[in-house]
N, C-alpha and C positions, 0 to 999 in steps of 0.2 A: 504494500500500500504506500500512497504516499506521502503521508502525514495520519496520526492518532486517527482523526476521527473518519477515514477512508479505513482504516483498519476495523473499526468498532462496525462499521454497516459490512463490511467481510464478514466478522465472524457471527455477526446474526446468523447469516445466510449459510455457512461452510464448517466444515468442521475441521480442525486442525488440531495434532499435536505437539507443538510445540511453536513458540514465537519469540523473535528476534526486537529487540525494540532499542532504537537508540534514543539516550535520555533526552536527548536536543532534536526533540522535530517543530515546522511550523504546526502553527492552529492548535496545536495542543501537546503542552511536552510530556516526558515519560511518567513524572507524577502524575498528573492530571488522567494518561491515558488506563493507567495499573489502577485506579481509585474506580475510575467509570467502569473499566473491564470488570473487575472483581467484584464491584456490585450487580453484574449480569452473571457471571463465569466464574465462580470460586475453584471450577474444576480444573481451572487454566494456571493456578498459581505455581504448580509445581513442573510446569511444563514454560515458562515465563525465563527469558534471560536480560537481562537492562544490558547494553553495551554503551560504553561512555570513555574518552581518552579524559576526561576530566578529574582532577583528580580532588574535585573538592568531598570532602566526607559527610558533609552536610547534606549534600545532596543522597548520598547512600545514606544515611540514616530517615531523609525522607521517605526514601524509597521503601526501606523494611518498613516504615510502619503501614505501611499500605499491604504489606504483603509479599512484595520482592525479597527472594533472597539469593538468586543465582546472577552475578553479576561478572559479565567480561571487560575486559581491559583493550582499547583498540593500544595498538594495534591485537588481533586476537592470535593468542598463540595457541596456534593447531591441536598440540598435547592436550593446551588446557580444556580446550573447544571438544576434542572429543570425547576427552576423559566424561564431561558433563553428559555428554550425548548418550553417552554408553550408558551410564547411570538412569538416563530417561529410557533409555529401552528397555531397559533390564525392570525396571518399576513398572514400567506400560504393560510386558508381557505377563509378568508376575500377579498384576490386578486381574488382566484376561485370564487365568488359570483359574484363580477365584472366582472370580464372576462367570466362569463355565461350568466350573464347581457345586458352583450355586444353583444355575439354572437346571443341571442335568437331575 
């Protein structure tokens, strides 16, 4: 998307797991966009990564109280980027075994 709030009428519509957001967009920044998401989407918080070369810490503490806790560093280093990825896969299929679990 192009900005937050071209993001928020996507995930009306689509379903996704996982998303990339950097903390500086126009129309609405990544505070702003994790506060509106997560009052729609709570199922999105742990599939959520804030990316920011920023390095003010004020801004990551705004960020947690919304809900953020997976946060990348541009430049993003590859390791760290997947390391997180593996970790959402590994969670995503793990809930699908339950939740198959359950239904069967």
């Amino acid at each position: 998307a192009e900005d937050g709030a071209e993001a928020l009428d996507i995930l009306e519509k689509k379903h996704v797991d996982m998303l990339l957001l950097d903390l500086h967009m126009p129309k609405m920044d990544g505070y702003e966009f994790a506060f509106a998401l997560f009052q729609r989407r709570k199922d999105l918080q742990n599939a959520f990564f804030a990316i920011s070369g920023d390095e003010n810490k004020e801004s990551y503490k705004k960020m947690k109280k919304v809900g953020v806790h997976r946060f990348l560093k541009k430049p993003i280093n590859s390791e760290h980027f997947n390391h997180f990825l593996e970790r959402l896969i590994y969670k995503t299929k793990a809930k699908e075994k339950v939740f198959q679990k359950i239904q069967s």
